[in-house]
mmCIF file of the N, C-alpha and C atoms, coordinates in Angstrom:
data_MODEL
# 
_entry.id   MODEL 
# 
loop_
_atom_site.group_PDB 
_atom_site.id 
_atom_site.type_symbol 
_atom_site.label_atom_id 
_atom_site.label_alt_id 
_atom_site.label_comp_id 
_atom_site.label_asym_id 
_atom_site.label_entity_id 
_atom_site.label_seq_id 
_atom_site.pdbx_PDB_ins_code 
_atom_site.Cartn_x 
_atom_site.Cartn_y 
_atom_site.Cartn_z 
_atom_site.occupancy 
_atom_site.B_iso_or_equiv 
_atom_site.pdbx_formal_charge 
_atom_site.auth_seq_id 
_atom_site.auth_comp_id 
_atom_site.auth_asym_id 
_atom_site.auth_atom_id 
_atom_site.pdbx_PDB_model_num 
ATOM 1   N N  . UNK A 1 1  ? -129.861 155.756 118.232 1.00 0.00 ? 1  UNK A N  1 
ATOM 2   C CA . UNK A 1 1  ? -128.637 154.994 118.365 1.00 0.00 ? 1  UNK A CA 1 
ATOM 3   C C  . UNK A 1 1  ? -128.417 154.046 117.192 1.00 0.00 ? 1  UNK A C  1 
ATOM 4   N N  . UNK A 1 2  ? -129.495 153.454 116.588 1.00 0.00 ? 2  UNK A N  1 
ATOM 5   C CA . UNK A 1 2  ? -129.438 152.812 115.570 1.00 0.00 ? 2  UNK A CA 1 
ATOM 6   C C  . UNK A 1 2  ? -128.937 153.527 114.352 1.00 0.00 ? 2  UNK A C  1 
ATOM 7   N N  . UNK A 1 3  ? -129.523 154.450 114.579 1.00 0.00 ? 3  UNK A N  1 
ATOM 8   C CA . UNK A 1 3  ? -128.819 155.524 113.114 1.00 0.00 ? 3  UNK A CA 1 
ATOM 9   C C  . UNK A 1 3  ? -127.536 155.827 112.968 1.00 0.00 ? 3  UNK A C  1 
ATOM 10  N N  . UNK A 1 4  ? -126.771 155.978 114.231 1.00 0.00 ? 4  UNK A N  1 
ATOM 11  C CA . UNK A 1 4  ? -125.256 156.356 114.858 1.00 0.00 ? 4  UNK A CA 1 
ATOM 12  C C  . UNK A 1 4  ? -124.749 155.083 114.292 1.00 0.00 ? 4  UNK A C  1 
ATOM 13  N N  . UNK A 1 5  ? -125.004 153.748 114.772 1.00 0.00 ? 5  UNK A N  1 
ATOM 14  C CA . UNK A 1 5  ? -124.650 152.382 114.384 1.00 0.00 ? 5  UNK A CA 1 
ATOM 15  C C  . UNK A 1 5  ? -124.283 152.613 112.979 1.00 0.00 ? 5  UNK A C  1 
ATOM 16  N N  . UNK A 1 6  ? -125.581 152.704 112.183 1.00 0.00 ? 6  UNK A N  1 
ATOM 17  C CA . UNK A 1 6  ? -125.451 152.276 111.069 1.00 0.00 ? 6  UNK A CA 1 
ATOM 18  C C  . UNK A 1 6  ? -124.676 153.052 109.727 1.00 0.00 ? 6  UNK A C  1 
ATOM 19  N N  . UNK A 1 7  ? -124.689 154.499 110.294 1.00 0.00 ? 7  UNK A N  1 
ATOM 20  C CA . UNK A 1 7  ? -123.586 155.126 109.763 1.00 0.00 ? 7  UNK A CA 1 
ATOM 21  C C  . UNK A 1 7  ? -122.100 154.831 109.757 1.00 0.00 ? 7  UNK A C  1 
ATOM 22  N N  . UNK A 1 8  ? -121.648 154.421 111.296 1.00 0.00 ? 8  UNK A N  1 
ATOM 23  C CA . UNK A 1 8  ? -120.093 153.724 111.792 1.00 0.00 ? 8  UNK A CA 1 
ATOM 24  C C  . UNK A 1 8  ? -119.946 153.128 111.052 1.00 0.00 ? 8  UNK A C  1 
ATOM 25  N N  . UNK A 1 9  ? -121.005 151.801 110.853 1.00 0.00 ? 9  UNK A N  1 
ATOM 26  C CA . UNK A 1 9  ? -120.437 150.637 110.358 1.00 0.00 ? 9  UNK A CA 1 
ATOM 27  C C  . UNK A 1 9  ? -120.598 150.148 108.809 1.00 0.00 ? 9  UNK A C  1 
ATOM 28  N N  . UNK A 1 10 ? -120.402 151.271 107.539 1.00 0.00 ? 10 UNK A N  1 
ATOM 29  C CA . UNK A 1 10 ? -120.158 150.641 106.170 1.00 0.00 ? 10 UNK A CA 1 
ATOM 30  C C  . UNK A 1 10 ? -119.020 149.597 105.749 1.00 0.00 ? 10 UNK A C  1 
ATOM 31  N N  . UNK A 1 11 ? -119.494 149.234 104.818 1.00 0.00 ? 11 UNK A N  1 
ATOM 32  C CA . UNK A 1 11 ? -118.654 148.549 103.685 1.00 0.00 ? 11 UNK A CA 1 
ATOM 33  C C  . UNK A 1 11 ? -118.676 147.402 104.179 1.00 0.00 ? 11 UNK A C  1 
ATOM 34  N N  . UNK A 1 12 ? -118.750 146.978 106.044 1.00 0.00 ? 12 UNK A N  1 
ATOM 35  C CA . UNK A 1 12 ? -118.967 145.597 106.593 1.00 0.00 ? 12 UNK A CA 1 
ATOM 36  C C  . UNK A 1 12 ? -120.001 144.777 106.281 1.00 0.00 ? 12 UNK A C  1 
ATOM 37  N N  . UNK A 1 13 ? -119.832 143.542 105.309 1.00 0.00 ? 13 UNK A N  1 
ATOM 38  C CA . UNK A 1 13 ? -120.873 142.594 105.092 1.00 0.00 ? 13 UNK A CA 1 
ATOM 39  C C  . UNK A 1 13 ? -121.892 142.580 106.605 1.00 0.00 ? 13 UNK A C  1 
ATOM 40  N N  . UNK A 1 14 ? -123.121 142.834 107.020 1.00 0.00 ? 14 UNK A N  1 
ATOM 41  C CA . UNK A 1 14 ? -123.483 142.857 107.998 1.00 0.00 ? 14 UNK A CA 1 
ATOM 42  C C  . UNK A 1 14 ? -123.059 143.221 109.233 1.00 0.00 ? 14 UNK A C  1 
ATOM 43  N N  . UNK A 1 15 ? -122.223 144.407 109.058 1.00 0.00 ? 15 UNK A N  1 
ATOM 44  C CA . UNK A 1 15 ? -121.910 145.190 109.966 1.00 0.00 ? 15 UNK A CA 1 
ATOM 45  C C  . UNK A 1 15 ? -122.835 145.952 111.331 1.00 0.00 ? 15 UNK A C  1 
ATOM 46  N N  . UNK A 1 16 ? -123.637 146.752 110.070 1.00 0.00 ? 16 UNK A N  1 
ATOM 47  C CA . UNK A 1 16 ? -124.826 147.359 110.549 1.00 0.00 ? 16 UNK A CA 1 
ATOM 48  C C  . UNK A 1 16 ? -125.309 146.531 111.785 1.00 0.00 ? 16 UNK A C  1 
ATOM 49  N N  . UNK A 1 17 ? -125.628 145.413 111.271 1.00 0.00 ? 17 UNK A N  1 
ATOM 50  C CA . UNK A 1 17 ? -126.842 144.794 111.846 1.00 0.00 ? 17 UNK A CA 1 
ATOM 51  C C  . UNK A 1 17 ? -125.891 143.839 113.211 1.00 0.00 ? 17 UNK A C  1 
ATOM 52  N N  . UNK A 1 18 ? -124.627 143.861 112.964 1.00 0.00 ? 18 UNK A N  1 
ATOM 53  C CA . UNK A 1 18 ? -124.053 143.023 113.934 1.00 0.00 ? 18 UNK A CA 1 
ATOM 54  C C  . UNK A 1 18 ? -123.353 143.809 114.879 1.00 0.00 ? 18 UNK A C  1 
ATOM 55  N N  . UNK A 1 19 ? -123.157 145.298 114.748 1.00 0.00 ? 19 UNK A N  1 
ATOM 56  C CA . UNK A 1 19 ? -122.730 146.348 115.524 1.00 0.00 ? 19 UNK A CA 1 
ATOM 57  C C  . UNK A 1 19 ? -124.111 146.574 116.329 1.00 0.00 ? 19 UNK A C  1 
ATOM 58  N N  . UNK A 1 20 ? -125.144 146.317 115.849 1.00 0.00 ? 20 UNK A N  1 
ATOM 59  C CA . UNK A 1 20 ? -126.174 146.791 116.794 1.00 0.00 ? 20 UNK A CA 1 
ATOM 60  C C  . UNK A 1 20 ? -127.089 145.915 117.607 1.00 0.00 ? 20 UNK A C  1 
ATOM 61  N N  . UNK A 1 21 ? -126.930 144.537 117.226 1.00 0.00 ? 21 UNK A N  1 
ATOM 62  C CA . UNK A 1 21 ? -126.916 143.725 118.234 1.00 0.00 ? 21 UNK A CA 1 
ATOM 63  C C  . UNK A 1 21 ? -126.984 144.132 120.038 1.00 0.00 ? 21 UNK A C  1 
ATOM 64  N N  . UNK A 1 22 ? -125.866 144.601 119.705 1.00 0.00 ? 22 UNK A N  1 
ATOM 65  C CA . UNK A 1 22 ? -125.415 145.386 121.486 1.00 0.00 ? 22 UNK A CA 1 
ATOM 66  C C  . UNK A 1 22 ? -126.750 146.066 122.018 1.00 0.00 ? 22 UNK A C  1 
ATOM 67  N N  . UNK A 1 23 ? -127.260 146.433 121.301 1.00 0.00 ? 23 UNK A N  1 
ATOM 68  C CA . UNK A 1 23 ? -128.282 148.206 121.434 1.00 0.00 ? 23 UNK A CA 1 
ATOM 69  C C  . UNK A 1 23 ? -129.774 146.804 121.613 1.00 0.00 ? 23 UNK A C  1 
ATOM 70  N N  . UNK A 1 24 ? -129.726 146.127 120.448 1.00 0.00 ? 24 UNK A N  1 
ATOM 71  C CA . UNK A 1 24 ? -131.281 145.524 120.365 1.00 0.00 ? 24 UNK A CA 1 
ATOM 72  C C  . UNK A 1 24 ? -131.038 144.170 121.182 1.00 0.00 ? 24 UNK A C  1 
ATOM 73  N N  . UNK A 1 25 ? -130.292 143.992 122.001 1.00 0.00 ? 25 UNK A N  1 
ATOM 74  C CA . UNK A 1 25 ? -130.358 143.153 123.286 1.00 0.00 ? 25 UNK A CA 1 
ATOM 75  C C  . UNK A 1 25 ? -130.301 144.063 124.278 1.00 0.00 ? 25 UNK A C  1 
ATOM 76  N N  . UNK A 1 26 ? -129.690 145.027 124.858 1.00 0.00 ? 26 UNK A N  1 
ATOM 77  C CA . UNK A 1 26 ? -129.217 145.585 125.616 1.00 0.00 ? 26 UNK A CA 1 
ATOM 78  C C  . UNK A 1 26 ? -130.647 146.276 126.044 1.00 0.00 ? 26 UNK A C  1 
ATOM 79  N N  . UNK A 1 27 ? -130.789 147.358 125.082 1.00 0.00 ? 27 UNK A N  1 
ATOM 80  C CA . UNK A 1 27 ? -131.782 148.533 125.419 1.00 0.00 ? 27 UNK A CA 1 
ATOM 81  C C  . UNK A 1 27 ? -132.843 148.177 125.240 1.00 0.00 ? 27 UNK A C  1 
ATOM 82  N N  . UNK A 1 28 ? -133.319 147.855 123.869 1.00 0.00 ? 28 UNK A N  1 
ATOM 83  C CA . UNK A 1 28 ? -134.781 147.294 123.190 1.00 0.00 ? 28 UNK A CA 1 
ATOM 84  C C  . UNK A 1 28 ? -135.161 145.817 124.029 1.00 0.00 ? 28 UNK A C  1 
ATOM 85  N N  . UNK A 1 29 ? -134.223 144.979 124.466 1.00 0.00 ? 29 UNK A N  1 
ATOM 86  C CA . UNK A 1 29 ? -134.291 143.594 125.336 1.00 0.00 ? 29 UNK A CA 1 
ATOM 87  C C  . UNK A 1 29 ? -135.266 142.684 124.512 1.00 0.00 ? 29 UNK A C  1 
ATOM 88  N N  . UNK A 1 30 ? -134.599 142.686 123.468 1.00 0.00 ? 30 UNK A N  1 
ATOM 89  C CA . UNK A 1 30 ? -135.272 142.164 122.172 1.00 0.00 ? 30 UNK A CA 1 
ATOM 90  C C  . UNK A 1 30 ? -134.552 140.598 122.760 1.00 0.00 ? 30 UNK A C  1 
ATOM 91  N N  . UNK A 1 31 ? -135.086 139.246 122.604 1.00 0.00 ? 31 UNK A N  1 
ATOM 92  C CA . UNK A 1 31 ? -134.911 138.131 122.748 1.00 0.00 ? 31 UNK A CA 1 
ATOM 93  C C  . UNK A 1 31 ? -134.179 137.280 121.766 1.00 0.00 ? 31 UNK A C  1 
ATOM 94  N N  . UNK A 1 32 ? -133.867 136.172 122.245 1.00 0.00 ? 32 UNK A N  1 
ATOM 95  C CA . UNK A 1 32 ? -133.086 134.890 121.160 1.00 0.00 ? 32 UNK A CA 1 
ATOM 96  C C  . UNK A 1 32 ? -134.354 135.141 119.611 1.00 0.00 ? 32 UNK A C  1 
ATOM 97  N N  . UNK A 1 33 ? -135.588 134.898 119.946 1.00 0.00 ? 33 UNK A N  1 
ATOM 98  C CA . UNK A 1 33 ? -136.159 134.845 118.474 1.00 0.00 ? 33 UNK A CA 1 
ATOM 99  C C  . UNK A 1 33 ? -136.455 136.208 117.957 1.00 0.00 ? 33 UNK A C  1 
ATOM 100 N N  . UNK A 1 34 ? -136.192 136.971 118.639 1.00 0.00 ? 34 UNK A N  1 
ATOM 101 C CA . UNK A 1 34 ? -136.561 138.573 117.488 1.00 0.00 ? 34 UNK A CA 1 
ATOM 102 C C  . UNK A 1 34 ? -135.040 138.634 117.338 1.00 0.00 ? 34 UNK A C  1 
ATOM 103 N N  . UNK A 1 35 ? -133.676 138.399 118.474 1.00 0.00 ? 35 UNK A N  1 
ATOM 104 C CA . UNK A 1 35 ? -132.681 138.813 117.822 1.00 0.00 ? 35 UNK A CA 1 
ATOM 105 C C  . UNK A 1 35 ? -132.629 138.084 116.336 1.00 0.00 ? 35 UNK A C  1 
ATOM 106 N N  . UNK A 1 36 ? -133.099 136.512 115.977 1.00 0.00 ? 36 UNK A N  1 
ATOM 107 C CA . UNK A 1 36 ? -132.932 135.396 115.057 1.00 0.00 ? 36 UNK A CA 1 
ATOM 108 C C  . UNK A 1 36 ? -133.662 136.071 113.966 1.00 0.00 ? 36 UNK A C  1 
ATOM 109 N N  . UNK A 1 37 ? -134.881 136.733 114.641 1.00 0.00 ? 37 UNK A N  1 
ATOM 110 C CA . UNK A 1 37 ? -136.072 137.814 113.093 1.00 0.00 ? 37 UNK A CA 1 
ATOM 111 C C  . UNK A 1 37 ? -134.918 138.946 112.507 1.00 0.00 ? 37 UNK A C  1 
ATOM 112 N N  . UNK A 1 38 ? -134.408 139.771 113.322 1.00 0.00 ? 38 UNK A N  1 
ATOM 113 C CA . UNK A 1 38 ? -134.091 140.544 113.372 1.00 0.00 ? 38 UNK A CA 1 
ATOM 114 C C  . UNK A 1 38 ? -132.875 140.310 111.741 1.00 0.00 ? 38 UNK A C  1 
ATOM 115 N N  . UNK A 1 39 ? -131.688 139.807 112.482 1.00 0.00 ? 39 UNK A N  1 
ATOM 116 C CA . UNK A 1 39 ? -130.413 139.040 111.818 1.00 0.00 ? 39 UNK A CA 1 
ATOM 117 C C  . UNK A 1 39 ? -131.217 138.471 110.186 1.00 0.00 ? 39 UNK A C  1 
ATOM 118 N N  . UNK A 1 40 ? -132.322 137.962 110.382 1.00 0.00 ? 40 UNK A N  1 
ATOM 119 C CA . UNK A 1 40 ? -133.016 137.304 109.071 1.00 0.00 ? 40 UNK A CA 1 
ATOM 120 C C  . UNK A 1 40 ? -133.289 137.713 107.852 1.00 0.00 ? 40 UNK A C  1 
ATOM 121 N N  . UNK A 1 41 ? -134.144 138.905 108.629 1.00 0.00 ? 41 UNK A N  1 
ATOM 122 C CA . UNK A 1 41 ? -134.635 140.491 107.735 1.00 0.00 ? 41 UNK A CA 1 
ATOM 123 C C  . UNK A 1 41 ? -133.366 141.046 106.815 1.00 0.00 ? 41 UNK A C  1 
ATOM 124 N N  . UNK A 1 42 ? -132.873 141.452 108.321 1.00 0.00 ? 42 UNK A N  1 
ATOM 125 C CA . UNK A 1 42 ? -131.580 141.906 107.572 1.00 0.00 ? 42 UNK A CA 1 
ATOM 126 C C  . UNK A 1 42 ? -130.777 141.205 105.828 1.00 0.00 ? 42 UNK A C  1 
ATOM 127 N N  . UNK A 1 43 ? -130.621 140.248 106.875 1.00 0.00 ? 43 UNK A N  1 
ATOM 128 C CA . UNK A 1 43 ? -129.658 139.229 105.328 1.00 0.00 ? 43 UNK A CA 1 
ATOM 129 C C  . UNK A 1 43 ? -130.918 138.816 103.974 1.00 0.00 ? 43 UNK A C  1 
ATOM 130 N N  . UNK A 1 44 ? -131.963 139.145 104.326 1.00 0.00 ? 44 UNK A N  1 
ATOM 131 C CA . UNK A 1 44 ? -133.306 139.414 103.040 1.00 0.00 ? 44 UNK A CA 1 
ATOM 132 C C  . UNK A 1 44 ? -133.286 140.449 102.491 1.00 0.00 ? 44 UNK A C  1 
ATOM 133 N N  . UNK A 1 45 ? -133.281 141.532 103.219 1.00 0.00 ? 45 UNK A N  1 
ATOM 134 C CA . UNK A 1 45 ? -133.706 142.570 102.419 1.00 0.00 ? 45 UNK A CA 1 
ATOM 135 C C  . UNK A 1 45 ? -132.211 143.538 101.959 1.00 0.00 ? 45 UNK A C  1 
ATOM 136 N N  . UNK A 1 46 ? -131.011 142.630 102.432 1.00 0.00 ? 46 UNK A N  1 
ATOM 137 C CA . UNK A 1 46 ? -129.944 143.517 102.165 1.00 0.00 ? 46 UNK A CA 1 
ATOM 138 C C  . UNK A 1 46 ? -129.282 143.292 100.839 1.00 0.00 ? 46 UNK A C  1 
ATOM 139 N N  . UNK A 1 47 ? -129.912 142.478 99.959  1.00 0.00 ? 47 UNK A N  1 
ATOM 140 C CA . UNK A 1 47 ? -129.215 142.252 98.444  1.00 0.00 ? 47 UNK A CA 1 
ATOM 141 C C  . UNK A 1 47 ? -130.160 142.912 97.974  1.00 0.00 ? 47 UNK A C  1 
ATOM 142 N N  . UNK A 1 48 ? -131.228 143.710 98.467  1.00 0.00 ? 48 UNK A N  1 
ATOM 143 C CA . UNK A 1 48 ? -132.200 144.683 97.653  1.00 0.00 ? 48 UNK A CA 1 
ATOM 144 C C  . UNK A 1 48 ? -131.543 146.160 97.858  1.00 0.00 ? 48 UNK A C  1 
ATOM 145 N N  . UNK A 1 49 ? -131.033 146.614 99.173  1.00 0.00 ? 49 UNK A N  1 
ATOM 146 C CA . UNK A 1 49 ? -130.185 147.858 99.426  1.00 0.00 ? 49 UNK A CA 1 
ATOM 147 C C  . UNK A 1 49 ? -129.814 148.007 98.400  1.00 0.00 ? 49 UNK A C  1 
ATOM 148 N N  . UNK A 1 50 ? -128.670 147.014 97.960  1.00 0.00 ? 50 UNK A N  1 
ATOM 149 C CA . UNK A 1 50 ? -127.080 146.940 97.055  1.00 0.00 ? 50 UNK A CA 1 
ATOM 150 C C  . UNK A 1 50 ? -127.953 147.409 95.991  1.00 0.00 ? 50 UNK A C  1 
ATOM 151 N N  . UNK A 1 51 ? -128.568 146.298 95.384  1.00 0.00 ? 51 UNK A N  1 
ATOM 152 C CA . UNK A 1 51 ? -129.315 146.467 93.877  1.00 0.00 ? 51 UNK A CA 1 
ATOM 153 C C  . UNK A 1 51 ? -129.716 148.020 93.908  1.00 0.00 ? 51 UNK A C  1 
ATOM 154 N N  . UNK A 1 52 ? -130.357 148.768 94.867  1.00 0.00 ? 52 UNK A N  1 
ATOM 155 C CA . UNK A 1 52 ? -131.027 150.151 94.831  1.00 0.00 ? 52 UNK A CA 1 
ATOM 156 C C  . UNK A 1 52 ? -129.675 151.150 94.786  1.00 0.00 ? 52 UNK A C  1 
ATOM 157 N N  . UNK A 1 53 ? -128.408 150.999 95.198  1.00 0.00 ? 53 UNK A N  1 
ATOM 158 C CA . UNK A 1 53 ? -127.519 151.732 95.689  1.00 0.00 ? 53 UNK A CA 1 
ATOM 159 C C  . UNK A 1 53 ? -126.730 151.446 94.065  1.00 0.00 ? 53 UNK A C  1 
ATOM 160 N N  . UNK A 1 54 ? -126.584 150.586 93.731  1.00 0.00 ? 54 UNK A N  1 
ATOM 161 C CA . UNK A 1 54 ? -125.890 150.377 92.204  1.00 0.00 ? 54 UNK A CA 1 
ATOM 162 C C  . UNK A 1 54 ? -126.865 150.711 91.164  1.00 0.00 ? 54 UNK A C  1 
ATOM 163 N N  . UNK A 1 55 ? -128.155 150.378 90.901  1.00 0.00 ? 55 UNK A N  1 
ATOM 164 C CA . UNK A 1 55 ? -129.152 151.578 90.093  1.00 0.00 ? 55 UNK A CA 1 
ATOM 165 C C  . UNK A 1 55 ? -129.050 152.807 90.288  1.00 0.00 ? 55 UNK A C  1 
ATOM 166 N N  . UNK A 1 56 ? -128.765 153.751 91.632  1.00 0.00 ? 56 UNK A N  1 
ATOM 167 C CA . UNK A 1 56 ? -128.975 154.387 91.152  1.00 0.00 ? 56 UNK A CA 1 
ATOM 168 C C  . UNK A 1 56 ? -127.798 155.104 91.061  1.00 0.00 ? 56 UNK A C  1 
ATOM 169 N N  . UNK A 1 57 ? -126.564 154.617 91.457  1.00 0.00 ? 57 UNK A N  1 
ATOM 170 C CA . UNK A 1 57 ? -125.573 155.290 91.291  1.00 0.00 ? 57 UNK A CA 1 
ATOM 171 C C  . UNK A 1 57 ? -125.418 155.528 89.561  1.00 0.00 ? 57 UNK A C  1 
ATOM 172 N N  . UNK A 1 58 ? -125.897 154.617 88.609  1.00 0.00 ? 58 UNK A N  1 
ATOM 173 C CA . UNK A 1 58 ? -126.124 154.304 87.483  1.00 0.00 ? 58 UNK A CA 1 
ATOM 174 C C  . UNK A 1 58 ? -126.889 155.313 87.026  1.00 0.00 ? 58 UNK A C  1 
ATOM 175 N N  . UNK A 1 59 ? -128.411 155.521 87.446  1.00 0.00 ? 59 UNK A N  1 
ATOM 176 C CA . UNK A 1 59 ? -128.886 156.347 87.242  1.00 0.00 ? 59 UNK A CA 1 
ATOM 177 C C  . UNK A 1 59 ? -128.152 157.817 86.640  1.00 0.00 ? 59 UNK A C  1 
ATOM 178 N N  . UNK A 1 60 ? -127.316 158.197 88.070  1.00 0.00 ? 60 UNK A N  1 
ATOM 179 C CA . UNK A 1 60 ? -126.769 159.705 88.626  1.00 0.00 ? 60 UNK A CA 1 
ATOM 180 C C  . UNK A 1 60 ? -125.604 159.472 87.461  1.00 0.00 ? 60 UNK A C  1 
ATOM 181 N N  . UNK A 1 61 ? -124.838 158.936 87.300  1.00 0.00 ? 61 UNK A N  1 
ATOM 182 C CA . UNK A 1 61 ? -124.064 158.998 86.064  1.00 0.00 ? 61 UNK A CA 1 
ATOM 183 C C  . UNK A 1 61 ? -124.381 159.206 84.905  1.00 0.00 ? 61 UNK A C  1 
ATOM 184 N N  . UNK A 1 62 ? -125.306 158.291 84.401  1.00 0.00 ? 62 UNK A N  1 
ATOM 185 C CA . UNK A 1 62 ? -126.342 159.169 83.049  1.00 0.00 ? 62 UNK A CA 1 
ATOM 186 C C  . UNK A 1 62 ? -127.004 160.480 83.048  1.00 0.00 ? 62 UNK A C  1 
ATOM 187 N N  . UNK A 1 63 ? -127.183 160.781 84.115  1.00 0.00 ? 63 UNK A N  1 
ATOM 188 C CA . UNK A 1 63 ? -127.963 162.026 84.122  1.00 0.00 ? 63 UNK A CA 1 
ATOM 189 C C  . UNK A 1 63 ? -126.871 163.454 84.064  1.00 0.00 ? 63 UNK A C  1 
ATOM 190 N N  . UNK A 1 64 ? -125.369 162.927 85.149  1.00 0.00 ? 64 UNK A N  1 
ATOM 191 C CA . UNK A 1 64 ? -124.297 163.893 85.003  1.00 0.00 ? 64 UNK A CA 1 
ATOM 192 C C  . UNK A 1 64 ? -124.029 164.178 83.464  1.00 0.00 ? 64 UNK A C  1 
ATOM 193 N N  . UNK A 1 65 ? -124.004 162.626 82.954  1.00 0.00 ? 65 UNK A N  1 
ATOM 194 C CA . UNK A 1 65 ? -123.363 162.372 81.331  1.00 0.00 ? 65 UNK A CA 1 
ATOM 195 C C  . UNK A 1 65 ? -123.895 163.531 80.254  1.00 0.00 ? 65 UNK A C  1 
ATOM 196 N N  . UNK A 1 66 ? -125.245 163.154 80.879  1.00 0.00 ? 66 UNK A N  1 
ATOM 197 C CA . UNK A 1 66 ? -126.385 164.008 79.757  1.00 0.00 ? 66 UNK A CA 1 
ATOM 198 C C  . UNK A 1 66 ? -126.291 165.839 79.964  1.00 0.00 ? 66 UNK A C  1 
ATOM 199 N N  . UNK A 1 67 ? -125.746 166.031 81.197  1.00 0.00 ? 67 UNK A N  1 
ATOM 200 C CA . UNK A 1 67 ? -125.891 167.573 82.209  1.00 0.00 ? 67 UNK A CA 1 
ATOM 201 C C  . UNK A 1 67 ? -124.550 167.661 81.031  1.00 0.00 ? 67 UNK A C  1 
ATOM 202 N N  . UNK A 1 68 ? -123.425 166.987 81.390  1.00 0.00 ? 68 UNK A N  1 
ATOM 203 C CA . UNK A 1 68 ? -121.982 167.407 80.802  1.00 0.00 ? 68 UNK A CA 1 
ATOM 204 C C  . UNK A 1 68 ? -122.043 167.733 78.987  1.00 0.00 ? 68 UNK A C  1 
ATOM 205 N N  . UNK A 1 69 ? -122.652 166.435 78.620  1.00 0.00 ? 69 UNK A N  1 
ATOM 206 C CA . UNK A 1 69 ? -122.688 166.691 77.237  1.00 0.00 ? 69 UNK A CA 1 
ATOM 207 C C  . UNK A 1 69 ? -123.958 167.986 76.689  1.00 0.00 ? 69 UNK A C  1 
ATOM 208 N N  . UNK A 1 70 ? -125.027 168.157 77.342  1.00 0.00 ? 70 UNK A N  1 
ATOM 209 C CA . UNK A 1 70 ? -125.843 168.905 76.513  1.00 0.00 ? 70 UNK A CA 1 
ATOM 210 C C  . UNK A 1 70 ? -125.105 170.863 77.212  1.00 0.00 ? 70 UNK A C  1 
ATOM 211 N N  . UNK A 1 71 ? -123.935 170.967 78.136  1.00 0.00 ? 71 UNK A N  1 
ATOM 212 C CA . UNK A 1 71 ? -123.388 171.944 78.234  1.00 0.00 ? 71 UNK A CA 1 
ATOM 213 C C  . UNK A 1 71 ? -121.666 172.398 77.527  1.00 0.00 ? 71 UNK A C  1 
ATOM 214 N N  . UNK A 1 72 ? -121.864 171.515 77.273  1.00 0.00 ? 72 UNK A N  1 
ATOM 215 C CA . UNK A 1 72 ? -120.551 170.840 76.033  1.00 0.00 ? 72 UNK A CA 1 
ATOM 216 C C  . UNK A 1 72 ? -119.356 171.017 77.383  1.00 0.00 ? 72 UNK A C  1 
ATOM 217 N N  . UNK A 1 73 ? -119.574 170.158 78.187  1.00 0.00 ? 73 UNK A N  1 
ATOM 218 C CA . UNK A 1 73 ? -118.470 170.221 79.563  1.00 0.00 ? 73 UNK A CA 1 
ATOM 219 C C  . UNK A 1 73 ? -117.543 169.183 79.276  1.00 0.00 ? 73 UNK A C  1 
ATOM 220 N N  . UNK A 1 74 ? -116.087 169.309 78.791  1.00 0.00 ? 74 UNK A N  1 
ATOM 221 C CA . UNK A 1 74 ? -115.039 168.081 78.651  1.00 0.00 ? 74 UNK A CA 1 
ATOM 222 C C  . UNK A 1 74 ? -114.502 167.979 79.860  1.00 0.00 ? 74 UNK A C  1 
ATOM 223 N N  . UNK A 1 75 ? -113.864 166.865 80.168  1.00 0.00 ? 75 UNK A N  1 
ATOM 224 C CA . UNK A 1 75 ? -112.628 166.187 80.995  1.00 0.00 ? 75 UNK A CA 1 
ATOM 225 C C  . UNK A 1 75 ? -111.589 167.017 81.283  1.00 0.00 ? 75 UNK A C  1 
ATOM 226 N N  . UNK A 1 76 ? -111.367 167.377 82.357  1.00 0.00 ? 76 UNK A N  1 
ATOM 227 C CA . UNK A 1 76 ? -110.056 167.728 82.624  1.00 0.00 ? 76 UNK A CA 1 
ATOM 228 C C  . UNK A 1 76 ? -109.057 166.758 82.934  1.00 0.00 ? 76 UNK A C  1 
ATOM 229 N N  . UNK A 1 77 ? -107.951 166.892 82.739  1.00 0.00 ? 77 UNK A N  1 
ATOM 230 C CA . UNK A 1 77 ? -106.902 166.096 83.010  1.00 0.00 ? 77 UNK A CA 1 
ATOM 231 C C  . UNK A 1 77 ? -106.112 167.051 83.990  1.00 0.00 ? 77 UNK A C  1 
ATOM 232 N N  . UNK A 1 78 ? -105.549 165.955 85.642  1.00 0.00 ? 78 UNK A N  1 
ATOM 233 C CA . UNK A 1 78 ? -104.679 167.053 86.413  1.00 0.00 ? 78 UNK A CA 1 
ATOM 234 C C  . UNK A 1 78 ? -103.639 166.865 86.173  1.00 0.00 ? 78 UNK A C  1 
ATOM 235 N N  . UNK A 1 79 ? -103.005 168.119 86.117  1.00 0.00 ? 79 UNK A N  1 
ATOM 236 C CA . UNK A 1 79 ? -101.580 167.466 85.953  1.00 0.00 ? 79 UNK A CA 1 
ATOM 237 C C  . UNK A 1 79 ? -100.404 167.570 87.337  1.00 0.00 ? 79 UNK A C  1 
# 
């Protein structure tokens, strides 16, 4: 269910983690201080996601760059 969550809810600054709230009180009967761990983690380790998700989108662009140019692949323009 967490996985279902966390797919629904992109692009929301703490979406993820505030859409599933419901699930980790509800089902898991996770408490005031693991919900408080929980929410914590999250907002720690989520400016490391971004950083990994913008490397490597970075990455995958140099590597297309290098695929395009060493097959001599130009730009199309649509018209």
């Amino acid at each position: 269910l967490l996985g279902i969550f966390a797919i629904g809810a992109p692009g929301v600054p703490g979406g993820t983690v505030m859409a599933s709230l419901g699930i980790i009180t509800g089902i898991l009967k996770f408490g005031d201080s693991a919900t408080a761990l929980m929410l914590t983690i999250f907002a720690l380790q989520d400016s490391f996601g971004t950083a990994c998700n913008i490397t490597g989108d970075g990455a995958l662009t140099l590597i297309l760059t290098g695929y395009a140019r060493y097959h001599n692949i130009r730009e199309q323009k649509l018209q």
